[in-house]
C-alpha positions in Angstrom: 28.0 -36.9 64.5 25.3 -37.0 62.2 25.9 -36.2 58.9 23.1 -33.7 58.9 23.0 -32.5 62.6 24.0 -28.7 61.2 23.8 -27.5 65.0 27.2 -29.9 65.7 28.3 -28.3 62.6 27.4 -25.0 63.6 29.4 -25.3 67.0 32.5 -26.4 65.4 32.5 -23.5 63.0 31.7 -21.2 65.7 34.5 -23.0 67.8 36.9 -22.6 64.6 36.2 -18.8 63.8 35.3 -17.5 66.5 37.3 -14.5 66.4 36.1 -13.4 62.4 36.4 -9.8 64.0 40.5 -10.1 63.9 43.2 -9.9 61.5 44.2 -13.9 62.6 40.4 -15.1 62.5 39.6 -13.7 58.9 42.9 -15.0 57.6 42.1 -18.5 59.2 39.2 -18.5 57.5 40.3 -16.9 54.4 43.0 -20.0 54.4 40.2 -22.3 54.4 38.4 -20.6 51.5 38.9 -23.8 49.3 38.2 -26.3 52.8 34.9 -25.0 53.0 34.4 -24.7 49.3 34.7 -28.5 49.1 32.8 -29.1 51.9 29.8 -27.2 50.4 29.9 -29.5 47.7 29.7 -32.3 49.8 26.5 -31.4 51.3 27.8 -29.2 54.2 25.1 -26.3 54.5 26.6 -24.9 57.7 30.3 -24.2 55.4 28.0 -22.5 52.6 26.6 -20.2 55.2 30.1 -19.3 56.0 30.8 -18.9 52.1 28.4 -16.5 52.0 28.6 -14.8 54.8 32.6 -14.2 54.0 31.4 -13.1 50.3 28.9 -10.6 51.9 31.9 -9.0 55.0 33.9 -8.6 51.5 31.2 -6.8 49.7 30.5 -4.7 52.5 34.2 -3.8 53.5 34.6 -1.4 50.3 38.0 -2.6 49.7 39.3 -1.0 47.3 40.0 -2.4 43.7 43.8 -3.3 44.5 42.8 -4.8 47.9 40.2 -7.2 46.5 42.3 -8.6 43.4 45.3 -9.1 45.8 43.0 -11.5 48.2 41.6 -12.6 45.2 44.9 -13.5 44.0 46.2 -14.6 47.2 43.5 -16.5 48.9 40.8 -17.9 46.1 43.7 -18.4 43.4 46.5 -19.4 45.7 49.2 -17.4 44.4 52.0 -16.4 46.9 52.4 -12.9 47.4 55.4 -12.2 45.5 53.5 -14.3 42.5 50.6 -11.4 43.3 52.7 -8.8 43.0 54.0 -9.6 39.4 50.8 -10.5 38.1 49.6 -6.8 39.4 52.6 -5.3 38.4 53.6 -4.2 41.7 56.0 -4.3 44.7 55.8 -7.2 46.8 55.6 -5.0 50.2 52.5 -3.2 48.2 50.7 -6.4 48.0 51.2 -7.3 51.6 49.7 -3.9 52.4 47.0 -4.4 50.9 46.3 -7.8 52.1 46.7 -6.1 55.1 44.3 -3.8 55.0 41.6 -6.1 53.1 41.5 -8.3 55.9 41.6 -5.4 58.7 38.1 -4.1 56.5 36.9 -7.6 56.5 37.1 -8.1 60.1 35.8 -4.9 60.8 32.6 -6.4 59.2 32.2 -9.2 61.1 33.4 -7.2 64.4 29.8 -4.9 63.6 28.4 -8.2 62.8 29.1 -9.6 66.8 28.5 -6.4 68.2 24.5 -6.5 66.7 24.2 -9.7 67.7 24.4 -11.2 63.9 26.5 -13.7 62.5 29.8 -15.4 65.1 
């Protein structure tokens, strides 16, 4: 594979997240936040579109203040979740809640996203 053949790249991605409009596909790629990131910065235009496109689902899921920092915490920062909850100051069951229901918004987002024909 070509280094720039971004429609090889563009199948794989689909291949890899191709369920973004469920709990496991966002947290897959949420996982591979800092993959992708490095991969950007290697010249991989296909993983900054994903970048994006994850930072715009987020924007667009209205998660509430709580809910962002916790995948903020959890995902971009790599804390566990009980490190999460100390730094918020709350219970550990809290934080999973609201990982919970971060990534249920996100992949709500994306779920619109197939169903008008845009993005995976």
């Amino acid at each position: 594979m070509s280094v720039y053949d971004k429609e090889t790249k563009i199948r794989r991605y689909s291949t890899q997240y191709h369920s973004l409009g469920t709990l496991l596909g966002v947290r897959r790629l949420l996982r591979d936040y800092h993959i992708l990131k490095e991969r950007r910065y290697a010249g991989d235009y296909v993983a900054c579109d994903v970048l994006t496109d994850l930072d715009t689902a987020i924007s667009l899921a209205h998660l509430t203040i709580r809910q962002f920092q916790t995948l903020k915490l959890i995902y971009f920062n790599d804390l566990t979740q009980k490190s999460a909850a100390e730094q918020l100051d709350l219970r550990q069951d809290t934080i999973s809640r609201h990982e919970k229901v971060a990534i249920q918004k996100v992949a709500a987002v994306y779920h619109y996203w197939t169903e008008i024909g845009e993005g995976y």
